[in-house]
N, C-alpha and C positions, 0 to 999 in steps of 0.2 A: 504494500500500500504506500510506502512513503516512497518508493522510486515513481508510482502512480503521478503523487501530488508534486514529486521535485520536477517532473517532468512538464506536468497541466501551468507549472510557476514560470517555467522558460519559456514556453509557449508563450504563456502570456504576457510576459515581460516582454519578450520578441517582437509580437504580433504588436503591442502598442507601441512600439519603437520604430516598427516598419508604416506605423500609421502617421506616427509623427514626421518623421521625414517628410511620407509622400504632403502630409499636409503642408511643411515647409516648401518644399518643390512649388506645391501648386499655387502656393502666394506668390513664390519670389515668378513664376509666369505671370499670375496675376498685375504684378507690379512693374513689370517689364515691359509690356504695353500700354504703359502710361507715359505719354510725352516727358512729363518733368521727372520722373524717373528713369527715361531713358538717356536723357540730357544728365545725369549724374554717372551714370555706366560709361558711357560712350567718352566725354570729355573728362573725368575724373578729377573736376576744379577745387572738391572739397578736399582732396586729398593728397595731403604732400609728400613729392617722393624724394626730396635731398636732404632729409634730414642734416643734420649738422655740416652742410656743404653749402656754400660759397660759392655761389656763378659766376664772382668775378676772378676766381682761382680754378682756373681750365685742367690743372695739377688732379684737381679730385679726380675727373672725370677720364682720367687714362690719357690725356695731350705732355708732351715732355714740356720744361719750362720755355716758358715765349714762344712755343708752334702754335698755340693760340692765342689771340688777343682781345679782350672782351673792349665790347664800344658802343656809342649809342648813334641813330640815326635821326633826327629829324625831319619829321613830313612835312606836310604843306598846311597842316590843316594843326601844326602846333604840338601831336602827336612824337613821343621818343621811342623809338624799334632800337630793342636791345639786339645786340649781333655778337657774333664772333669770327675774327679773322683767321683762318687757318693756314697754316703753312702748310706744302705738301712736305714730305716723311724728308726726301731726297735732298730738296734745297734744303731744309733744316740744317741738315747734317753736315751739308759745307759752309753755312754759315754758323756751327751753333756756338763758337767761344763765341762771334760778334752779338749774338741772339741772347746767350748768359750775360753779358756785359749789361744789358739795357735792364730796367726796370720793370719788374711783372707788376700785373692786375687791369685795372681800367683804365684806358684812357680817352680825355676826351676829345683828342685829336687823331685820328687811326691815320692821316698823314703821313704826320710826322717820327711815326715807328719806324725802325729799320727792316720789318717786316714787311710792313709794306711797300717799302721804296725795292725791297728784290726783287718782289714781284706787276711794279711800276717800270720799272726799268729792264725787264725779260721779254723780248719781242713773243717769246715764243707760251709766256705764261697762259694759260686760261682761265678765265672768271667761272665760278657756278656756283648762283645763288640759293640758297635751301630755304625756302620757309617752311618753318613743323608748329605744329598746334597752334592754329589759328586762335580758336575760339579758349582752348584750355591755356591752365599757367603756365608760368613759363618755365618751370622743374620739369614738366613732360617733355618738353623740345631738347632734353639734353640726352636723351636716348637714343636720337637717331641721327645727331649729326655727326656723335665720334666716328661712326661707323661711314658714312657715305664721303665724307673728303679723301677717307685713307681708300676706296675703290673707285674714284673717281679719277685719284690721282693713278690709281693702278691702271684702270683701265685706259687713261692716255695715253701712259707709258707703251702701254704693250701696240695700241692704234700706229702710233708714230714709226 
């Protein structure tokens, strides 16, 4: 009798556990076709993903020092676009004591860097602009820029 009831206990414990779920499942569908719920899923604005990181220090995010250079743009309409200057891997690397020499973090002249003047003065440089998360903060947009400069650069190399 008691292997009877130890067994009628698991069951039962099981089966309201298998109920719970399913009930959980079918709110979070529920709530998933809801406009303002989906605009939380999709752009993930309430939720920060750099914890104890620093945008204006490219360092956190996998960039060696000064292959990135953080900067602000100015629109027309009085608006500031945070950006980052990238250097490709290669130029880095024959300029990098002159690149250690300069000063990291922001600035607000991307001119006047010597990063950019390598890449000002290379006939052969290419520009490519990346905008990422539009509408989300701007801790999302650092996911996907490390990644696409360093294949961008890759794949000119290999074109040429």
């Amino acid at each position: 009798m008691i292997l009877g009831e130890m067994i009628s206990t698991v069951f039962k414990y099981a089966s309201v556990s298998v109920a719970v779920l399913i009930g959980l499942y079918a709110s979070f569908l529920g709530l998933i076709v809801t406009p303002a719920f989906q605009a939380h899923i999709v752009y993930l604005h309430k939720i920060q993903m750099t914890w104890f990181k620093d945008l204006n220090v490219p360092e956190n995010f996998g960039f060696l020092r000064n292959q990135a250079t953080p900067f602000s743009l100015k629109t027309s309409d009085g608006e500031r676009l945070y950006a980052w200057h990238i250097l490709p891997v290669e130029l880095y690397r024959k300029h990098e004591s002159s690149l250690l020499a300069e000063p990291s973090g922001f600035v607000s002249d991307i001119t006047s860097t010597f990063a950019f003047q390598l890449l000002r003065d290379d006939p052969d440089a290419r520009w490519s602009f990346i905008f990422t998360a539009p509408p989300g903060p701007l801790d999302r947009a650092t996911e996907f820029p490390i990644i696409v400069p360093c294949l961008l650069d890759s794949l000119a190399r290999f074109m040429s």
